[in-house]
N, CA, C, O and CB atoms as a CASP TS submission, in Angstrom:
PFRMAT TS
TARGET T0000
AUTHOR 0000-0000-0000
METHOD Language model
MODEL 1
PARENT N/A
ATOM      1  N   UNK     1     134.145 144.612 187.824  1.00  0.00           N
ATOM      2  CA  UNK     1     133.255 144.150 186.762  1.00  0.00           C
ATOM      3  C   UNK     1     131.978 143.562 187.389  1.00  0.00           C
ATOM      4  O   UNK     1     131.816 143.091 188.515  1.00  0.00           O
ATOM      5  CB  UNK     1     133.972 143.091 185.858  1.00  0.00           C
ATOM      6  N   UNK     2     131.255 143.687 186.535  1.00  0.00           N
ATOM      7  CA  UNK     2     129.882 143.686 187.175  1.00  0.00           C
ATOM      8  C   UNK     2     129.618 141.853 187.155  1.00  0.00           C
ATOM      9  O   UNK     2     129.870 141.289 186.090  1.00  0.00           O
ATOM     10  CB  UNK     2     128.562 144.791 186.081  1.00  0.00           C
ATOM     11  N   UNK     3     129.370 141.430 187.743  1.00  0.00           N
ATOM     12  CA  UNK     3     128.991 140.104 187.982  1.00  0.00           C
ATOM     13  C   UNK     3     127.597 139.105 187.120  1.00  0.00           C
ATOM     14  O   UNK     3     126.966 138.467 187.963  1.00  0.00           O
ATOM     15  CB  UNK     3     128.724 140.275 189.439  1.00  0.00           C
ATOM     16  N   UNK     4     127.081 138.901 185.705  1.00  0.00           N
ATOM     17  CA  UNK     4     125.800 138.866 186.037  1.00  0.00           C
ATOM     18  C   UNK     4     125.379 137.634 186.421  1.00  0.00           C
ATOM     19  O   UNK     4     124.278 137.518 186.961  1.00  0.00           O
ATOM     20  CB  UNK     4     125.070 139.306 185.107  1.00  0.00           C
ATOM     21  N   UNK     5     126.186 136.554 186.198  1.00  0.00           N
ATOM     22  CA  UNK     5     126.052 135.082 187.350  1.00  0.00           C
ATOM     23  C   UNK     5     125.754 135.550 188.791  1.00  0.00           C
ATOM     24  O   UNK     5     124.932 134.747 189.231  1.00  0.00           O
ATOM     25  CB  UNK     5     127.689 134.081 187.518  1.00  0.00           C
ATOM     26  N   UNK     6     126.029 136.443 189.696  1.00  0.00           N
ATOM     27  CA  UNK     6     125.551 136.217 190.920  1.00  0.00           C
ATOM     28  C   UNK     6     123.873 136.838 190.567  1.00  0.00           C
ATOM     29  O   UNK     6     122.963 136.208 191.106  1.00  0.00           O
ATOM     30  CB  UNK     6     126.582 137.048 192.199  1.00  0.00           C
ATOM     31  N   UNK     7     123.465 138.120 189.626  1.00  0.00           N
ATOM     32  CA  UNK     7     122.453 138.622 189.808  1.00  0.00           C
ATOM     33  C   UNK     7     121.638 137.664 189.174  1.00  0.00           C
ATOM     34  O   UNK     7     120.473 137.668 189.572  1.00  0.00           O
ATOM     35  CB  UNK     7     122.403 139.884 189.450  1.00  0.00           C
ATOM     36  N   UNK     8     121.884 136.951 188.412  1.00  0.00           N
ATOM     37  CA  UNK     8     121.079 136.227 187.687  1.00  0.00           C
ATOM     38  C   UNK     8     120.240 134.882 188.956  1.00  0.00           C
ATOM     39  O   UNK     8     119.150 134.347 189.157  1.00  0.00           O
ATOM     40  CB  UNK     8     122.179 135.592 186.313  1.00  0.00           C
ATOM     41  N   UNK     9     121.750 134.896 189.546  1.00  0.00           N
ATOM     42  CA  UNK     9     121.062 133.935 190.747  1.00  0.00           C
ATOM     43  C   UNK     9     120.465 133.992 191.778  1.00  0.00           C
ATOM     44  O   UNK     9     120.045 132.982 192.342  1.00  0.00           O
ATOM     45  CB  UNK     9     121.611 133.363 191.230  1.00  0.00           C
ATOM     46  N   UNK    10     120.276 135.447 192.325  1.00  0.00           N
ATOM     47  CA  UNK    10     119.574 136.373 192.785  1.00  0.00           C
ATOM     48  C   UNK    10     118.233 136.607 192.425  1.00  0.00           C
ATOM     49  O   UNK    10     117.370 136.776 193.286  1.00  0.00           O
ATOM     50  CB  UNK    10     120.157 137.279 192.612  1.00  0.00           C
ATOM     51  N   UNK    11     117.956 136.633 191.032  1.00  0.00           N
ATOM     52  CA  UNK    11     116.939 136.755 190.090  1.00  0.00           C
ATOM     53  C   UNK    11     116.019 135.500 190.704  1.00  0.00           C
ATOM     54  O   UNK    11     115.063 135.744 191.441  1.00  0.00           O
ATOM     55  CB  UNK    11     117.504 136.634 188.413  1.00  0.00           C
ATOM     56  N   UNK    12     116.295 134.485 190.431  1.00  0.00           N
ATOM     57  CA  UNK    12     115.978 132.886 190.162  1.00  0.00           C
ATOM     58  C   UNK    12     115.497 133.044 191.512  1.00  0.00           C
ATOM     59  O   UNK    12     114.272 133.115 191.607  1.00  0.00           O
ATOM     60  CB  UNK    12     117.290 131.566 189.757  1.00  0.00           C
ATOM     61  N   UNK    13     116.158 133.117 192.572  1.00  0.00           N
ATOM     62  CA  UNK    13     115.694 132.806 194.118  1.00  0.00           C
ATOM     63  C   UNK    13     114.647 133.900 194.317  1.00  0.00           C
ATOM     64  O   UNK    13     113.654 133.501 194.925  1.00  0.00           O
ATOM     65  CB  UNK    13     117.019 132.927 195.374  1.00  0.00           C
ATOM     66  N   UNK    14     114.627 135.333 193.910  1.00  0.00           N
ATOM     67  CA  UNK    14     113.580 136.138 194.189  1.00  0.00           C
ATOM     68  C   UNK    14     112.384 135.821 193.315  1.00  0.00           C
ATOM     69  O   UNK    14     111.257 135.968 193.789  1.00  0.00           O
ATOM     70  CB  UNK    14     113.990 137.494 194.066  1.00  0.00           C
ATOM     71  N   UNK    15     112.579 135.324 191.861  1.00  0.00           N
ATOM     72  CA  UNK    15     111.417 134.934 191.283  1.00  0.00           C
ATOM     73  C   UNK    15     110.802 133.934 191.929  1.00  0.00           C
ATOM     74  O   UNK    15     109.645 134.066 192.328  1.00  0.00           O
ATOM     75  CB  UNK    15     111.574 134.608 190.068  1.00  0.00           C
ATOM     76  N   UNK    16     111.468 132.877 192.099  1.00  0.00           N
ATOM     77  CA  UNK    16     110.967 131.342 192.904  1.00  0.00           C
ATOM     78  C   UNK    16     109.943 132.098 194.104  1.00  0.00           C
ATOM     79  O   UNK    16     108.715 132.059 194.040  1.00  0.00           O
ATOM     80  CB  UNK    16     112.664 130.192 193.850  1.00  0.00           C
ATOM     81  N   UNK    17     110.521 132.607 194.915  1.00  0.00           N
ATOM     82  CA  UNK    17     109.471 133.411 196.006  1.00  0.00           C
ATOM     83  C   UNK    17     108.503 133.865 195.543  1.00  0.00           C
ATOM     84  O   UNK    17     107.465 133.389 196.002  1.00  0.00           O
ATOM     85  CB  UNK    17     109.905 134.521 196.700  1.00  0.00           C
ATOM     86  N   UNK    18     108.355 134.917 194.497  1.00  0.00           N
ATOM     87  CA  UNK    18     107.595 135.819 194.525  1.00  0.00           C
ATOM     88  C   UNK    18     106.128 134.776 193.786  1.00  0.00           C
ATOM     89  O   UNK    18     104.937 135.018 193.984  1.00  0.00           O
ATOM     90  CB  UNK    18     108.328 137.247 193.707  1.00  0.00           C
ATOM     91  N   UNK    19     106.853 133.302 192.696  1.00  0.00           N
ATOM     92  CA  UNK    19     105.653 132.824 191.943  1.00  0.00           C
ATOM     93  C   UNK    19     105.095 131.678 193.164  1.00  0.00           C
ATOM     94  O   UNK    19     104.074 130.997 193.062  1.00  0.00           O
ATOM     95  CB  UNK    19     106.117 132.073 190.208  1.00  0.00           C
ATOM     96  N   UNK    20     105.901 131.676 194.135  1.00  0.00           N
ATOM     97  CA  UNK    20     105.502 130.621 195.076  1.00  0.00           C
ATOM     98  C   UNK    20     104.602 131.264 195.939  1.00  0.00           C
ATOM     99  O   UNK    20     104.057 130.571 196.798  1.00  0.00           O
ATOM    100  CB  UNK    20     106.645 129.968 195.847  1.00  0.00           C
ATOM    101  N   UNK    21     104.234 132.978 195.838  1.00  0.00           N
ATOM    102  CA  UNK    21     103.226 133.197 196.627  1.00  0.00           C
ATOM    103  C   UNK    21     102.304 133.705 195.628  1.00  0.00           C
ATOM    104  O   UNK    21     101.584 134.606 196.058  1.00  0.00           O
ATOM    105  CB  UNK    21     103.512 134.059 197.797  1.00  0.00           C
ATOM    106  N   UNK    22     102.131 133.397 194.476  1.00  0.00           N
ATOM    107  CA  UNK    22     101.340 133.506 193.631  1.00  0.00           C
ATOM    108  C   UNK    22     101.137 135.283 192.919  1.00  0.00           C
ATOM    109  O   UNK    22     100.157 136.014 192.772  1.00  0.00           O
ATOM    110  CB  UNK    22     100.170 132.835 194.342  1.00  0.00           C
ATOM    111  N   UNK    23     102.858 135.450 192.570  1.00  0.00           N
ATOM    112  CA  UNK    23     102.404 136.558 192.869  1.00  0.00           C
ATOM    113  C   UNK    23     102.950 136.964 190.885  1.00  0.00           C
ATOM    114  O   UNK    23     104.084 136.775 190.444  1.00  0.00           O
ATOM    115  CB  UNK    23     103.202 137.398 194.571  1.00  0.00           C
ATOM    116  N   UNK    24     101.887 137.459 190.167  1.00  0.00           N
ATOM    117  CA  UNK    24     102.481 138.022 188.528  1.00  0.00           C
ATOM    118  C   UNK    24     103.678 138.171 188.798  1.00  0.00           C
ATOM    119  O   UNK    24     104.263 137.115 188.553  1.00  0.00           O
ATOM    120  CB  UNK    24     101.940 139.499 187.793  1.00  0.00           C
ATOM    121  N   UNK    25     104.736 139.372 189.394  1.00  0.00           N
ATOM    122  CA  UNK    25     105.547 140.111 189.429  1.00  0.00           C
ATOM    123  C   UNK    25     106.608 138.995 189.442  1.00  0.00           C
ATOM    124  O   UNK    25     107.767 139.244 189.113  1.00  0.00           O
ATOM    125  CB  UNK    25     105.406 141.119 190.425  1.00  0.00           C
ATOM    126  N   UNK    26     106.264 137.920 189.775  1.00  0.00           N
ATOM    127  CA  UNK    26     107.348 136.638 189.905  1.00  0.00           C
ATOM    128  C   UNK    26     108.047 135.845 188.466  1.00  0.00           C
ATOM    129  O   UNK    26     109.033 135.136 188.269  1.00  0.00           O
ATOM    130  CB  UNK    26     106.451 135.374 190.736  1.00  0.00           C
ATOM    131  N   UNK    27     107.048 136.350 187.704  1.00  0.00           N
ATOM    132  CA  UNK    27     106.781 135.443 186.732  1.00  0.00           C
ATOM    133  C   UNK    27     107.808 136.612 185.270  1.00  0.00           C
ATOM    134  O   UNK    27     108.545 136.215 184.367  1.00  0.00           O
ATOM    135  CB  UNK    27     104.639 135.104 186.609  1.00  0.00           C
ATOM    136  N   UNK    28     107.329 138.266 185.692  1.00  0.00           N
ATOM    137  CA  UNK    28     108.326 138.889 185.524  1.00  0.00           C
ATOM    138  C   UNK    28     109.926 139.470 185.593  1.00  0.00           C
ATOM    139  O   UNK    28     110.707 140.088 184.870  1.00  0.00           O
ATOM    140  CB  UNK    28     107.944 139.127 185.635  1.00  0.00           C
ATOM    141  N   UNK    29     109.897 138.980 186.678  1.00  0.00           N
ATOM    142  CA  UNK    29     111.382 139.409 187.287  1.00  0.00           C
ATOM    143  C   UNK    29     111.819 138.069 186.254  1.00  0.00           C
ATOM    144  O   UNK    29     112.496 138.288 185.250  1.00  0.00           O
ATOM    145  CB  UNK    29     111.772 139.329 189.460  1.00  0.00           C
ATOM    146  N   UNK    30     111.321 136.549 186.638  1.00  0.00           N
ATOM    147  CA  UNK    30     111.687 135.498 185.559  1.00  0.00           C
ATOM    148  C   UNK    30     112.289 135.922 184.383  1.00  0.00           C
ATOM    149  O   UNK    30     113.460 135.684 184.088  1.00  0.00           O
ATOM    150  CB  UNK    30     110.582 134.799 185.122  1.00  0.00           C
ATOM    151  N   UNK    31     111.170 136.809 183.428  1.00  0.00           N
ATOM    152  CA  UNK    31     111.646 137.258 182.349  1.00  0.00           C
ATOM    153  C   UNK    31     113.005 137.614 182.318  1.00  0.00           C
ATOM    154  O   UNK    31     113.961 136.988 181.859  1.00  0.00           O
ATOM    155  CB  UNK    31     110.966 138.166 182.010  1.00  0.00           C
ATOM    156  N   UNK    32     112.949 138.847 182.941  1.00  0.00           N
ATOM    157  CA  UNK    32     114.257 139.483 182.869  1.00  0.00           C
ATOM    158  C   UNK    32     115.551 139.005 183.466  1.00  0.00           C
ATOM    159  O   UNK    32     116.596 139.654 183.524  1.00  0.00           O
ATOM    160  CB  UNK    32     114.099 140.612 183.350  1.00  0.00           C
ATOM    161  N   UNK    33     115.351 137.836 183.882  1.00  0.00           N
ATOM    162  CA  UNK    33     116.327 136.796 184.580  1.00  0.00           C
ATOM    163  C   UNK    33     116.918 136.002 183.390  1.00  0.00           C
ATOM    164  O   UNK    33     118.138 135.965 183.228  1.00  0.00           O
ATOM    165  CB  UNK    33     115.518 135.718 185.713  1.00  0.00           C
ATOM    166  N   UNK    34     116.167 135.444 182.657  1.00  0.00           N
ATOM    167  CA  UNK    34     115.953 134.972 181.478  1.00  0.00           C
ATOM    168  C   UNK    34     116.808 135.589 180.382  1.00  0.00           C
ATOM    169  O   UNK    34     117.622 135.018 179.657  1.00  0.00           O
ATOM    170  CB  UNK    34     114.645 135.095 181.242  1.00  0.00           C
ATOM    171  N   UNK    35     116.502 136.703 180.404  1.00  0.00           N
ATOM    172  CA  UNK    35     117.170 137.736 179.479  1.00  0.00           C
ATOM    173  C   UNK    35     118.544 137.647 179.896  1.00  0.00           C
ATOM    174  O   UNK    35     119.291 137.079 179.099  1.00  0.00           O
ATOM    175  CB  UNK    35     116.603 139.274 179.590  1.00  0.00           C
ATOM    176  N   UNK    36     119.076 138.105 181.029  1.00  0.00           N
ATOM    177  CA  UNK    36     120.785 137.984 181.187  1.00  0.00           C
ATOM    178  C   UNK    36     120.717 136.714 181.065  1.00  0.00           C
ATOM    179  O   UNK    36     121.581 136.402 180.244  1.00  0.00           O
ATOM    180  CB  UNK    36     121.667 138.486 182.612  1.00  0.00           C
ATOM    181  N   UNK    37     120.177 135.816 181.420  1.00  0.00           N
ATOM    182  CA  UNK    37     120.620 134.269 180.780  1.00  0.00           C
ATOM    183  C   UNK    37     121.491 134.283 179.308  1.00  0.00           C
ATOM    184  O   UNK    37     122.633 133.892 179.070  1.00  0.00           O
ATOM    185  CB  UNK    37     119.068 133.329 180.423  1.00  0.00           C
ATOM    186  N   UNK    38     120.419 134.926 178.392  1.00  0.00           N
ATOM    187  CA  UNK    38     120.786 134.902 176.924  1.00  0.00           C
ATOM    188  C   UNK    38     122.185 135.871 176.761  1.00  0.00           C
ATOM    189  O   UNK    38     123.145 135.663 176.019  1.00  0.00           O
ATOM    190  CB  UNK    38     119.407 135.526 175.951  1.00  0.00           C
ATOM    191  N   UNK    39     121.961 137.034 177.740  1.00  0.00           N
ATOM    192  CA  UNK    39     123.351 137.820 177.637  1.00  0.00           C
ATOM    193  C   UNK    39     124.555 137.127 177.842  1.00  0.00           C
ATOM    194  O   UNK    39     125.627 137.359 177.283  1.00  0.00           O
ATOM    195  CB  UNK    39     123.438 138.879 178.580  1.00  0.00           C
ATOM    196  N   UNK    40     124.225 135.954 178.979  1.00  0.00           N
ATOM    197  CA  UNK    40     125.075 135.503 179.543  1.00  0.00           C
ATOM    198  C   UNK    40     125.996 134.539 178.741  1.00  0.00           C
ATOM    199  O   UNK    40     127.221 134.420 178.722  1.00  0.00           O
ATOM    200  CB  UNK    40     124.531 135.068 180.532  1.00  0.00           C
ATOM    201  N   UNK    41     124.583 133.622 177.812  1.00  0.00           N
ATOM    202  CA  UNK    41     125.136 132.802 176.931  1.00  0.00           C
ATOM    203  C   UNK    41     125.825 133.599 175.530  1.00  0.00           C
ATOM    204  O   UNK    41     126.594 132.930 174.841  1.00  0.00           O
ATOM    205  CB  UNK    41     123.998 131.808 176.602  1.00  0.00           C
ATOM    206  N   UNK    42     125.590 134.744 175.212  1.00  0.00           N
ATOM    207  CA  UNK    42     126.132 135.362 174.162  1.00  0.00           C
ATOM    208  C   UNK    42     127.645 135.728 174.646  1.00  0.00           C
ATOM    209  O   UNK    42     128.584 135.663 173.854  1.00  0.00           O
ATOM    210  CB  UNK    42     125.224 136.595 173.732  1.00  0.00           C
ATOM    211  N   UNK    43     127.789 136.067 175.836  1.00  0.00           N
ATOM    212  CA  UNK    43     129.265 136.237 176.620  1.00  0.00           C
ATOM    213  C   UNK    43     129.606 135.077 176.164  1.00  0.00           C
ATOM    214  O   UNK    43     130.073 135.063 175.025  1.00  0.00           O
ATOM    215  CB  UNK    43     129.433 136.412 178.345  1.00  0.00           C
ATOM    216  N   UNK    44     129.466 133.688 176.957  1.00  0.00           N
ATOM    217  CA  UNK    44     129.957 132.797 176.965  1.00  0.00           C
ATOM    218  C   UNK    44     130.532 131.783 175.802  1.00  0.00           C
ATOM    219  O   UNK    44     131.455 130.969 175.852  1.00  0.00           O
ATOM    220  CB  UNK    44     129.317 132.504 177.590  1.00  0.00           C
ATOM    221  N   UNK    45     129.571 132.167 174.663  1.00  0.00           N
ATOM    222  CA  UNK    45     129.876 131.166 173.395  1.00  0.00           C
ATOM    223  C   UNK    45     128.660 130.355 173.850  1.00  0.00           C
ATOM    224  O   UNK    45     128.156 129.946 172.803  1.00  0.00           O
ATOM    225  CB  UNK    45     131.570 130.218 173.282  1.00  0.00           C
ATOM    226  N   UNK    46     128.005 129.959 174.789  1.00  0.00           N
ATOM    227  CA  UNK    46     126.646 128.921 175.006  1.00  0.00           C
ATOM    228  C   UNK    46     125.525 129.385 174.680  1.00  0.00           C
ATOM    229  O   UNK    46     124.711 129.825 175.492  1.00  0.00           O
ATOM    230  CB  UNK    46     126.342 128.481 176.352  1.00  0.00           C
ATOM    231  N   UNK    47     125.298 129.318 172.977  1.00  0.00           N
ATOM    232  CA  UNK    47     124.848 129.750 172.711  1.00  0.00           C
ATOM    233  C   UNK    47     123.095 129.122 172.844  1.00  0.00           C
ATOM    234  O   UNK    47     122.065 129.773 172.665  1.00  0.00           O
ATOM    235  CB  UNK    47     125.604 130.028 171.883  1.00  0.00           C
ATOM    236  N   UNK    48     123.217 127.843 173.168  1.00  0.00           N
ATOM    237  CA  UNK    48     121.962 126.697 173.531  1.00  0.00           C
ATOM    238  C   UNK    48     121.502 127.276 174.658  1.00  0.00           C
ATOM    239  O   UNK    48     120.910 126.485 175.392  1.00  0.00           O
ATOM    240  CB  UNK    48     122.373 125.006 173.858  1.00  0.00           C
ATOM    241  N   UNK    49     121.598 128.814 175.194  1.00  0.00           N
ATOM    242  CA  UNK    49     120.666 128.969 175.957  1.00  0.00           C
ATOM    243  C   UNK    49     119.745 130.027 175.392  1.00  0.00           C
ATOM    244  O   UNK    49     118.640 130.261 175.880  1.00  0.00           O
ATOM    245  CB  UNK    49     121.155 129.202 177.187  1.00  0.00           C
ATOM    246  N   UNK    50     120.134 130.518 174.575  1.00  0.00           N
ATOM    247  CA  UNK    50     119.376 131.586 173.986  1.00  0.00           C
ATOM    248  C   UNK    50     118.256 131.382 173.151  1.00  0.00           C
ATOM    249  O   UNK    50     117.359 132.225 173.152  1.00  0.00           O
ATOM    250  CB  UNK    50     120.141 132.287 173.317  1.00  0.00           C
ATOM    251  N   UNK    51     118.176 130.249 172.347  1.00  0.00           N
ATOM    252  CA  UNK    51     116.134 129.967 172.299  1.00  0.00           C
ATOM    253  C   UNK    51     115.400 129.457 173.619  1.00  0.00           C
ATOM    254  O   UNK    51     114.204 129.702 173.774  1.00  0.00           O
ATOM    255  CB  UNK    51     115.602 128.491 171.072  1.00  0.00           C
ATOM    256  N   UNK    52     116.033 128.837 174.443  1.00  0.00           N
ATOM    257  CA  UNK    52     115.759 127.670 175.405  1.00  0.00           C
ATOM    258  C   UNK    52     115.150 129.307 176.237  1.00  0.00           C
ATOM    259  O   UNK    52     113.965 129.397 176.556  1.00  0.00           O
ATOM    260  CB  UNK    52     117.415 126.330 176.178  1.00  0.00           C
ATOM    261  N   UNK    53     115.737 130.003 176.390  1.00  0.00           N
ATOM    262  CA  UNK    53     115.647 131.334 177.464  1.00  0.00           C
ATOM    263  C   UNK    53     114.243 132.532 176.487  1.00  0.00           C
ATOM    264  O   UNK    53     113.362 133.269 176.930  1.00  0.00           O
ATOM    265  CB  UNK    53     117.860 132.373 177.575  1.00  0.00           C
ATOM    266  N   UNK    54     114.503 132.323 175.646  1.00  0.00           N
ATOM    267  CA  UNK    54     113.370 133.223 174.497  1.00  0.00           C
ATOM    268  C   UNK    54     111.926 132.878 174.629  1.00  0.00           C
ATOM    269  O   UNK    54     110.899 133.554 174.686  1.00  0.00           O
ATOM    270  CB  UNK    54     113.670 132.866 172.789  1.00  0.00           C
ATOM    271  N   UNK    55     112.289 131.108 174.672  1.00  0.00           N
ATOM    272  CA  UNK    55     110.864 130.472 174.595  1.00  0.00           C
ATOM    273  C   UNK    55     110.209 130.533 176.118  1.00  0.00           C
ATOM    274  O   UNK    55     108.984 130.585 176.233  1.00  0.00           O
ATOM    275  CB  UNK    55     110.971 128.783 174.021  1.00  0.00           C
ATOM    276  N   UNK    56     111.085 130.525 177.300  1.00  0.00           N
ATOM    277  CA  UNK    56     110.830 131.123 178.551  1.00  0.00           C
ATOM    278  C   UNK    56     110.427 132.335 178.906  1.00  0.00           C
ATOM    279  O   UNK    56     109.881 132.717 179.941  1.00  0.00           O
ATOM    280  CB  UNK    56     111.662 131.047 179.110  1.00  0.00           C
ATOM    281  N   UNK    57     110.786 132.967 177.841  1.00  0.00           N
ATOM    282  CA  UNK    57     110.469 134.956 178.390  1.00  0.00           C
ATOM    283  C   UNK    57     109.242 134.871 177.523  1.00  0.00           C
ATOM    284  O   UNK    57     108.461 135.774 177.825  1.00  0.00           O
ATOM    285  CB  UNK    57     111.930 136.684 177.733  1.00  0.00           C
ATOM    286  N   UNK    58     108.729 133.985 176.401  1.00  0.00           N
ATOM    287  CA  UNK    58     107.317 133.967 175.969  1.00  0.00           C
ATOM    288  C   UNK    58     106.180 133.240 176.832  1.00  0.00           C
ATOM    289  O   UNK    58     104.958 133.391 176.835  1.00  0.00           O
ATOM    290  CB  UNK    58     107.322 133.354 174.671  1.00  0.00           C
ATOM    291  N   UNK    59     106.884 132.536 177.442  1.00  0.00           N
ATOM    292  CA  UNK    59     105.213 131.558 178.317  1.00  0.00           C
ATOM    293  C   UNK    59     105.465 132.406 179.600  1.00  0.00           C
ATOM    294  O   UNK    59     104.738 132.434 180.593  1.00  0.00           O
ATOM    295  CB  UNK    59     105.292 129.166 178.803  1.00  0.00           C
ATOM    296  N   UNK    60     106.508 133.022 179.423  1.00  0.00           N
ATOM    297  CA  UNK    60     106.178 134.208 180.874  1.00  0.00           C
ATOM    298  C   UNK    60     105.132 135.494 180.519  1.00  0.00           C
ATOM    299  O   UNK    60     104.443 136.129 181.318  1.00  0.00           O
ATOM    300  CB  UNK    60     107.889 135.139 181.415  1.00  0.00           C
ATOM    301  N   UNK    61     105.209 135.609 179.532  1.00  0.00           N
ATOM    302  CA  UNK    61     104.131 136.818 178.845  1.00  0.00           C
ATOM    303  C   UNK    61     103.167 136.589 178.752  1.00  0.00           C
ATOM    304  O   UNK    61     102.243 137.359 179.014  1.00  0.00           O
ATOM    305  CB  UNK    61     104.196 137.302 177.681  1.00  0.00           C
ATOM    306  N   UNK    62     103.040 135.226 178.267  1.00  0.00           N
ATOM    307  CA  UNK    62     101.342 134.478 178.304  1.00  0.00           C
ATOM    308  C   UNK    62     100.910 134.386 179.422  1.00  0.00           C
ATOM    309  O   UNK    62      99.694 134.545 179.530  1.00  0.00           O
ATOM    310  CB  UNK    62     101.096 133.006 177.817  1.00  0.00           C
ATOM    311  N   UNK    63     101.714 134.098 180.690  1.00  0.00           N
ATOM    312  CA  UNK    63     101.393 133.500 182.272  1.00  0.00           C
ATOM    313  C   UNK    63     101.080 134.443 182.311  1.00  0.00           C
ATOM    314  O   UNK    63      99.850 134.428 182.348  1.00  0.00           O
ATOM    315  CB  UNK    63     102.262 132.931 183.436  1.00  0.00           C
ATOM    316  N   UNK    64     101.597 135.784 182.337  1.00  0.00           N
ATOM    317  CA  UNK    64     101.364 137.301 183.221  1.00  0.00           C
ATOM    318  C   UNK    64      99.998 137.134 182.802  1.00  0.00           C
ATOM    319  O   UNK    64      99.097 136.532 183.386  1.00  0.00           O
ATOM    320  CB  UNK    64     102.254 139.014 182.719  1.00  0.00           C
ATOM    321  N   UNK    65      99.964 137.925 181.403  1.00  0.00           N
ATOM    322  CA  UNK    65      98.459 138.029 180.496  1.00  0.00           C
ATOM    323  C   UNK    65      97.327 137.370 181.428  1.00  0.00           C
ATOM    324  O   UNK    65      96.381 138.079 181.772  1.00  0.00           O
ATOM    325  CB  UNK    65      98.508 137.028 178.830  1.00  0.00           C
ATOM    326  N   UNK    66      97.373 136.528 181.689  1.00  0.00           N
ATOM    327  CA  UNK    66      96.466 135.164 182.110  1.00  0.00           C
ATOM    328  C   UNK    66      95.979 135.637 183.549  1.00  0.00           C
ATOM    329  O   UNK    66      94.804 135.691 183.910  1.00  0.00           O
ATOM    330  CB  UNK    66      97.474 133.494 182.208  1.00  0.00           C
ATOM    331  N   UNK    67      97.303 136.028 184.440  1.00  0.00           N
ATOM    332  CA  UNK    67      97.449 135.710 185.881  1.00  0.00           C
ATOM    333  C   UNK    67      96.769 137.614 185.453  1.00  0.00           C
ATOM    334  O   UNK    67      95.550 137.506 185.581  1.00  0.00           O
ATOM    335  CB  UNK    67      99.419 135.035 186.894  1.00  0.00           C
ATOM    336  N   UNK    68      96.936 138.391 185.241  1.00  0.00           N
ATOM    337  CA  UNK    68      96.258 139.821 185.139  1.00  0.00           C
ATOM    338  C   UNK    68      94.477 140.044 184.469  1.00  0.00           C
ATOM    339  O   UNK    68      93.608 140.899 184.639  1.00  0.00           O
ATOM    340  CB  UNK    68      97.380 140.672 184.047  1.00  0.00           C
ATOM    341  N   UNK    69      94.561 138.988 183.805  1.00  0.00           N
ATOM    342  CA  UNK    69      93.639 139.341 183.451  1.00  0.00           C
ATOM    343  C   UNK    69      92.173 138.685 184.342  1.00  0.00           C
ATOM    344  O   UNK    69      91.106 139.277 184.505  1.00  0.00           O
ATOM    345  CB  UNK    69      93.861 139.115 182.115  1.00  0.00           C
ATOM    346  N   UNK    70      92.527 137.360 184.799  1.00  0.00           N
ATOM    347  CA  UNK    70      91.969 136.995 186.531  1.00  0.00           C
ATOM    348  C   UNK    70      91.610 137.954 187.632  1.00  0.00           C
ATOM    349  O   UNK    70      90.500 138.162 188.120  1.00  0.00           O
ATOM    350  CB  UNK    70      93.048 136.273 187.308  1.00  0.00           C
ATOM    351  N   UNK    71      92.989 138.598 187.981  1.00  0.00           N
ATOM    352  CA  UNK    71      92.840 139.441 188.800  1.00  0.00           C
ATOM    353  C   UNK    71      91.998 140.736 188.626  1.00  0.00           C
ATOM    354  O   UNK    71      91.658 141.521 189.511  1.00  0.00           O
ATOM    355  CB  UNK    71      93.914 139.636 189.058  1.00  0.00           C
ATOM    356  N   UNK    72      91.739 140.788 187.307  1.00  0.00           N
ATOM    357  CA  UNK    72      90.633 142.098 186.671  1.00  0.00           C
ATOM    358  C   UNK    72      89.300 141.334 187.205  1.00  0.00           C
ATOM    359  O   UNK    72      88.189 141.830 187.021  1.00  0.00           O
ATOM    360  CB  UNK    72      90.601 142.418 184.511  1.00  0.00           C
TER
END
């Protein structure tokens, strides 16, 4: 069975890198880190992570937007 607690934590440590060198793509992988979060909490019955994780995958969309449109 597929694990998504280890990838998720995988996620977290490669995002942390990638926004610590200032990099968009960091801020994405976040997202989708985010996202098995909510999968994770729908597995689990915890369900208090799933706005907490929604409202995270939105100020990650705004950050990108922001951090792309700079780089233009």
């Amino acid at each position: 069975m597929f694990r998504l607690d280890y990838l998720s934590c995988c996620l977290t440590v490669l995002s942390t890198i990638l926004v610590g060198r200032k990099r968009w793509t960091g801020l994405a992988v976040a997202g989708v880190n985010s996202a098995i979060i909510c999968v994770i909490g729908l597995r689990t019955g915890q369900l208090g992570f799933i706005p907490a994780n929604l409202f995270c995958i939105g100020v990650y969309v705004f950050s990108i937007r922001s951090w792309v449109k700079e780089s233009l």
